[in-house]
C-alpha positions as CSV (number, residue, x, y, z in Angstrom):
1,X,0.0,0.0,0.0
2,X,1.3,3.3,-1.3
3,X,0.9,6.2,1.9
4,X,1.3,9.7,1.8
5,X,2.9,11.9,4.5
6,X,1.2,15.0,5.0
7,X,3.3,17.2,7.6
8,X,6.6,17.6,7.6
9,X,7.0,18.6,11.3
10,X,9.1,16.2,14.1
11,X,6.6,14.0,15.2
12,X,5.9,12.8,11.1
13,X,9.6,12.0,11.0
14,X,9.9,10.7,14.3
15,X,6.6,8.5,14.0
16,X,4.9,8.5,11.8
17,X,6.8,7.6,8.2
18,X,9.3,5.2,10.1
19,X,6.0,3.2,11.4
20,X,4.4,2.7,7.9
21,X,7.8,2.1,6.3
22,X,8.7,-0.5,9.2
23,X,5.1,-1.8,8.9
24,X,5.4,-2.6,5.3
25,X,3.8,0.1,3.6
26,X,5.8,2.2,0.4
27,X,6.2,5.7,1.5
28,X,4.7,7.5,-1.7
29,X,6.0,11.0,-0.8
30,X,5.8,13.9,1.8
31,X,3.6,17.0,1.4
32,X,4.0,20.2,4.0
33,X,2.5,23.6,3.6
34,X,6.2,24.9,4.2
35,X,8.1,23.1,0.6
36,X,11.3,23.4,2.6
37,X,10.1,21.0,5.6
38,X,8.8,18.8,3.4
39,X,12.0,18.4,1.2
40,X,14.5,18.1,4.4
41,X,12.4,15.0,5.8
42,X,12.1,13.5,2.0
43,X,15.9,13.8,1.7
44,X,15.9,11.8,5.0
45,X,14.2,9.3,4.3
46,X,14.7,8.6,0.6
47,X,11.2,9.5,-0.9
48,X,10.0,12.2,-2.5
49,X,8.7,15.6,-1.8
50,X,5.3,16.5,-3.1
51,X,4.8,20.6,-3.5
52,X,1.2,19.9,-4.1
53,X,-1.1,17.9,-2.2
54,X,-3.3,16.8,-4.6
55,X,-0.2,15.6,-6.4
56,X,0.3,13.6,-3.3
57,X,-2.9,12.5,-3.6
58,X,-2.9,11.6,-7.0
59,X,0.1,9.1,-6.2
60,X,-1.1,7.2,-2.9
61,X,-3.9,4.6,-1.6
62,X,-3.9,6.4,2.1
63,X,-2.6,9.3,3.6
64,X,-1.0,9.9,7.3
65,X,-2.2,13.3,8.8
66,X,0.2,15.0,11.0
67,X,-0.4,18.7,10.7
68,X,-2.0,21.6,13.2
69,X,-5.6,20.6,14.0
70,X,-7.2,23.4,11.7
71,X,-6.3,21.4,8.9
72,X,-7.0,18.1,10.1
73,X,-11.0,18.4,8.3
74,X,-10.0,19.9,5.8
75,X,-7.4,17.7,4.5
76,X,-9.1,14.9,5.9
77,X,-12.1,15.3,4.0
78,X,-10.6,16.2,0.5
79,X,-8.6,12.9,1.1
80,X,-11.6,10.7,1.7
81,X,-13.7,12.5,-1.3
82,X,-10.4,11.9,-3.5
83,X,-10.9,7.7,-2.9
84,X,-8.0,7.7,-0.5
85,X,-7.7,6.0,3.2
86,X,-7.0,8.2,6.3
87,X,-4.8,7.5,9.2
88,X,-5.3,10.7,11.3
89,X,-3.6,12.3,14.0
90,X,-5.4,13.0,17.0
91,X,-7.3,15.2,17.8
92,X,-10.0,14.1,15.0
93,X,-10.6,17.7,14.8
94,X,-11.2,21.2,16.8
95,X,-14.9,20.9,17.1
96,X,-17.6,17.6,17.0
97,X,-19.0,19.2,14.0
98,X,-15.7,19.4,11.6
99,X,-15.1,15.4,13.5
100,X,-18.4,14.2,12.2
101,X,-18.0,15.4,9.0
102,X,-14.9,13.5,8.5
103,X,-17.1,10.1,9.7
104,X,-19.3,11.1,7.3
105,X,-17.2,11.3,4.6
106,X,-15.3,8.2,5.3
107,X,-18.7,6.4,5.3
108,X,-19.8,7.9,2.2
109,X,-17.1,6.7,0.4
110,X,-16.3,3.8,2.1
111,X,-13.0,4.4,3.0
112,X,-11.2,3.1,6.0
113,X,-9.9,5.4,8.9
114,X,-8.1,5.4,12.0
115,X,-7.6,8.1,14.6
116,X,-3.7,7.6,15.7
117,X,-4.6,7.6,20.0
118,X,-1.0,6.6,21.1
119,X,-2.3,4.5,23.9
120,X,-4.1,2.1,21.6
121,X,-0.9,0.6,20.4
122,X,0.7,0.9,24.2
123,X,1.9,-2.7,25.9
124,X,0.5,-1.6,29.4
125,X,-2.5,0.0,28.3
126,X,-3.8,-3.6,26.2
127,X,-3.2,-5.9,29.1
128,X,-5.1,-3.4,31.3
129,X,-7.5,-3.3,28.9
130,X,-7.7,-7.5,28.8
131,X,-7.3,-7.6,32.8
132,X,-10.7,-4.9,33.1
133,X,-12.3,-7.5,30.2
134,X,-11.6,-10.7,31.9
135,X,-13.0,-9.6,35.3
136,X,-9.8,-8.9,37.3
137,X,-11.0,-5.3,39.3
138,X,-15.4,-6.5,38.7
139,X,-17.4,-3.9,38.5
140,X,-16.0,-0.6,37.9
141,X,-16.5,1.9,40.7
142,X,-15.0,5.1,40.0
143,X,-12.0,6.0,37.9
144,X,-9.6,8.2,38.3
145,X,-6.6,10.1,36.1
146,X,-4.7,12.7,34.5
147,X,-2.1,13.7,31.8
148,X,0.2,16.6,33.3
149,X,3.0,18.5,30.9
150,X,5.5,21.7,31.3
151,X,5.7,21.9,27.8
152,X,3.9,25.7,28.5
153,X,5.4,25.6,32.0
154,X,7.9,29.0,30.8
155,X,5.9,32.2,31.4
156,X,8.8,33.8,29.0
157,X,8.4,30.8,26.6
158,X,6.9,31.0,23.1
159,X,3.0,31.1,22.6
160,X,2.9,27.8,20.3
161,X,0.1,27.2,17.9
162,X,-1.7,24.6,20.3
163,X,-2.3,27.6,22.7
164,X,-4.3,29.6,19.6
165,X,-8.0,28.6,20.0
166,X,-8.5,29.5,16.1
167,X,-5.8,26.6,15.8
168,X,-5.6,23.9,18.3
169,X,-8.9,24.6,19.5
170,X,-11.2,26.2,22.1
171,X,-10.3,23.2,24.6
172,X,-6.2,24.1,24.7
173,X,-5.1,21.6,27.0
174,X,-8.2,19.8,27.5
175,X,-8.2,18.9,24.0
176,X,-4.6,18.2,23.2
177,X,-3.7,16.3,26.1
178,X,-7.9,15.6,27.4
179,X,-7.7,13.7,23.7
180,X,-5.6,11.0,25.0
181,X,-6.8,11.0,28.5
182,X,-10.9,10.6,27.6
183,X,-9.4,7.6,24.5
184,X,-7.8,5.9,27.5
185,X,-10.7,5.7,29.7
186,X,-12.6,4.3,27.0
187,X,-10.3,1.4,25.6
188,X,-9.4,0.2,29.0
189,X,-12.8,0.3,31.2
190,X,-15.1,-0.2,28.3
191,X,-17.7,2.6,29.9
192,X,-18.7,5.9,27.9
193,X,-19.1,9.0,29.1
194,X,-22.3,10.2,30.2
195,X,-21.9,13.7,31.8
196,X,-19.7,16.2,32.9
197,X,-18.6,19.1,35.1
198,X,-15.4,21.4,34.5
199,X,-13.1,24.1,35.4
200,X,-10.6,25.2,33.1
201,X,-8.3,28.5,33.5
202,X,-5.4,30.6,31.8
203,X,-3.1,30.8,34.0
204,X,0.2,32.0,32.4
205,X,0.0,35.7,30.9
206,X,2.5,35.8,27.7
207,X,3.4,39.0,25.4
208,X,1.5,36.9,22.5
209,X,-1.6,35.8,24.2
210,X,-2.9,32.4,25.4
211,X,-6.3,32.2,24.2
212,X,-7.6,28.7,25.0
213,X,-6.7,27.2,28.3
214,X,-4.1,26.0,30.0
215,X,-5.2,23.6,33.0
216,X,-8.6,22.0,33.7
217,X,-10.8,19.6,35.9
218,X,-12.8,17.3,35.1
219,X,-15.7,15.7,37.1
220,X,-17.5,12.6,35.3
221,X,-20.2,10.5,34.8
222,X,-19.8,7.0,33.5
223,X,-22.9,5.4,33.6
224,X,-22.8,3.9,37.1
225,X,-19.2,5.0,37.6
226,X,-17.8,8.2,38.5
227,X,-14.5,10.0,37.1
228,X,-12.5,12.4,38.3
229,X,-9.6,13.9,35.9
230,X,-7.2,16.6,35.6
231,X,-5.0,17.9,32.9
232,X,-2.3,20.5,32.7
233,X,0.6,21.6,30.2
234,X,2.1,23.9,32.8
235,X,2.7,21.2,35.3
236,X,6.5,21.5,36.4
237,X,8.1,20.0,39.2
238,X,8.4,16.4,37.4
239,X,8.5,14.6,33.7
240,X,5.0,14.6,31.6
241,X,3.1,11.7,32.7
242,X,0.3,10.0,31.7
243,X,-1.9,8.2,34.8
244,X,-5.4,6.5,35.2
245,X,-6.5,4.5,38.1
246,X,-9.7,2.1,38.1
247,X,-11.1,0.9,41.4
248,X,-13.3,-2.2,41.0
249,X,-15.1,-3.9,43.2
250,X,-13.0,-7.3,43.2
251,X,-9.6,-5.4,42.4
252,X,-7.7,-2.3,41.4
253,X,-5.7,-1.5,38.8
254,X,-3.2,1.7,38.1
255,X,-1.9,2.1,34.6
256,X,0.9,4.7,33.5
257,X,1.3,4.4,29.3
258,X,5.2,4.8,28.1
259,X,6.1,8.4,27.6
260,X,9.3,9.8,26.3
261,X,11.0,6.6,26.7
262,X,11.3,3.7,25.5
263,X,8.2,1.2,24.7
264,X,8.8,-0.5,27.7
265,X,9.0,2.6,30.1
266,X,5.4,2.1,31.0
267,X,4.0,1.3,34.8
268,X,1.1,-1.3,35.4
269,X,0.2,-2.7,39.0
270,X,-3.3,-4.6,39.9
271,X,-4.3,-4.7,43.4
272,X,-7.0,-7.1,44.9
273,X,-9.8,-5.9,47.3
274,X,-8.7,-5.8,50.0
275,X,-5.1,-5.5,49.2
276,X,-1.7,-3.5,47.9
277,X,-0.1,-2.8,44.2
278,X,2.0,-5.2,42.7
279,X,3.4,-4.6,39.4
280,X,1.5,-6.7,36.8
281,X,3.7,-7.8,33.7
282,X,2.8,-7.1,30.4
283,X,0.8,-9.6,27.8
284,X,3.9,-10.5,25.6
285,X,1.7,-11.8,23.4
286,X,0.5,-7.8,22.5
287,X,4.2,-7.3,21.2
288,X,3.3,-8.8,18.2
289,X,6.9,-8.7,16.7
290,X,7.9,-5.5,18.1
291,X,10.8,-4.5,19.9
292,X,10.1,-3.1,23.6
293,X,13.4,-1.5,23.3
294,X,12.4,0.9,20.3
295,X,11.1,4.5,20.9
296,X,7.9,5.8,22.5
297,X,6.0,7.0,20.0
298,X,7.6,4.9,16.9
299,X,7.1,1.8,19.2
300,X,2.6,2.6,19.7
301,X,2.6,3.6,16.0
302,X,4.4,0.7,14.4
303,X,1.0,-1.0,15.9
304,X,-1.1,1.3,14.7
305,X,0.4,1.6,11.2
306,X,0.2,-2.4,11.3
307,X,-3.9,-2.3,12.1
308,X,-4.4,0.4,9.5
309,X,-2.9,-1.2,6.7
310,X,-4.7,-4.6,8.2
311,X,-7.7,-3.0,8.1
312,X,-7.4,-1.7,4.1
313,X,-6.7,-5.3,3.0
314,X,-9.1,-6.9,4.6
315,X,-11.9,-3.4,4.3
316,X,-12.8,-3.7,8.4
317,X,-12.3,-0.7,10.2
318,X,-9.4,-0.8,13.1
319,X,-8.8,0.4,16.6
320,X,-9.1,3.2,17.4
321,X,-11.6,4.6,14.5
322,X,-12.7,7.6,13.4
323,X,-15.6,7.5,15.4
324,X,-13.9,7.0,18.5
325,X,-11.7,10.0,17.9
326,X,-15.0,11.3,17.4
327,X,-16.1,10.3,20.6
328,X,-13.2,11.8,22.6
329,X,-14.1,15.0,20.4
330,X,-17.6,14.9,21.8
331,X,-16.6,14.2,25.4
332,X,-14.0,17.2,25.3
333,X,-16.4,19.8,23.4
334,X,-19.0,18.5,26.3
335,X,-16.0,19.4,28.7
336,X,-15.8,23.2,27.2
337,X,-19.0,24.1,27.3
338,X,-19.7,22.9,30.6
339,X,-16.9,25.4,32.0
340,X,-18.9,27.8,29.9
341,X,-21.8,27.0,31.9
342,X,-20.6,25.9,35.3
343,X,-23.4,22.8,35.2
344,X,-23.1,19.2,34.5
345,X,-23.7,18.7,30.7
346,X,-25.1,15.6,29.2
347,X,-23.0,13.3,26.0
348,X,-26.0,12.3,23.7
């Protein structure tokens, strides 16, 4: 299968193209909005460097989305209309409605898509995932977690396009980082949002302003269950991390997905009611021919690369799909508005 690159930024180069390419798929080209980005990671890698991306397009079967989130439906979309597959980067989108357009359009022309949730392709995260499925913690009683970065933590640092609402968003944090958060809930307890309360600030004043926000909490509603989550990209103090507790009522189970590591720099310990942590070892069956030693990042999307170009030669959809990047979008637009409103809001 012939994929196309779109973004030319670190995370394409560090990820994304040496997944497919490990994974098997022929790296058609690399299309950026800035022609100079685009050539430096072709030369690289040994490809080619498209100027135009219907060019692109007009040379690939699928295309792997790694650009700012304002062009995520738009590129998307034109991709889907143009025949071709879509692996996309998360977040789906900046708003439900731009993320159920691009569902729509991969159902209207039948076209298989996957939204890139690094998690999903995590060793820990699976076997927590099969450990809540066989039974292990029972019936889920509340949950608990949150993803905290200092990658804004410098009042005197630069005002990055994730931090432009127009851009990354209205959420801010509670998108970028809420994204993989909200995906991790629902992959490893199974349960779906049902309602939420938050409180988000700006809490750093810069010379170019901040204009979506910076930190948040996050009460929830899982059916029966109850959440309670917080998120943060001006966290100092410690590295970014990644954490979500389930308490059961046979069992517990705390689960810390690899970050800036290696694939194996992940945590995962299971308590039984009544009882203490242990650390639980991983499924090495979920390997599936990788090598725990490889990158974070490269390591979850070698996996997700794999499923994606599983799922075009057999046409069935993968995990995570487009629809459930669309239902992290709806759980994090349901987040927003319900700081707008200080009240609990209700996911349809």
């Amino acid at each position: 299968m012939r994929i196309g690159i779109v973004g030319a930024g670190w995370w394409a180069g560090f990820a994304h193209l040496p997944a497919f390419k490990d994974a098997g798929a022929e790296i058609a080209g690399i299309y950026s909005r800035t022609p100079a980005h685009a050539q430096k990671l072709a030369e690289q890698f040994g490809v080619r460097a498209f100027e135009s991306y219907e060019d692109l397009l007009a040379a690939c079967d699928g295309v792997a989305i790694s650009t700012t989130d304002d062009t995520h439906a738009p590129l998307g979309i034109r991709a889907l209309q143009a025949g071709k597959h879509l692996f996309m980067d998360k977040p789906l989108a900046r708003t439900v409605q731009e993320g159920q357009a691009i569902v729509d359009a991969a159902r209207a022309h039948r076209r298989i898509g996957l939204t890139a949730f690094t998690s999903r392709g995590d060793l820990a995260a699976e076997t927590a995932q099969g450990l809540v499925q066989s039974g292990e913690v029972g019936e889920i009683l509340y949950v608990r977690g949150y993803f905290h970065g200092g990658f804004m933590g410098d009042p005197q640092g630069p005002t990055t396009w994730r931090a432009k609402a127009e851009i990354g968003g209205a959420g801010g944090v509670l998108a970028d980082l809420g994204a993989h958060l909200f995906d991790l809930v629902r992959m490893v307890t199974g349960l779906e949002f049902t309602q939420v309360m938050a409180q988000a600030h700006i809490h750093l004043k810069r010379p170019d302003p901040v204009t979506n926000f910076d930190e948040g909490a996050v009460l929830a509603r899982l059916g029966e269950a109850s959440g309670a989550f917080s998120l943060s990209r001006v966290h100092i103090g410690a590295d970014q991390r990644l954490e979500l507790e389930i308490q059961g009522s046979k069992g517990a189970l705390k689960l810390s997905p690899a970050l800036w590591g290696r694939g194996n720099s992940f945590q995962l310990l299971l308590a039984r009611r009544p009882g203490f942590y242990q650390e639980v070892a991983p499924d090495p069956g979920l390997l599936r021919g990788r090598n725990p030693e490889s990158p974070w990042g490269y390591f979850q999307f070698l996996e997700l690369a794999r499923r994606f170009l599983e799922g075009v030669r057999t046409h069935r959809q993968p995990s995570p799909s487009l629809e459930d990047g669309l239902a992290a979008q709806r759980v994090i637009e349901a987040v927003v508005q319900s700081n707008q409103q200080q009240e609990w809001v209700a996911l349809e």
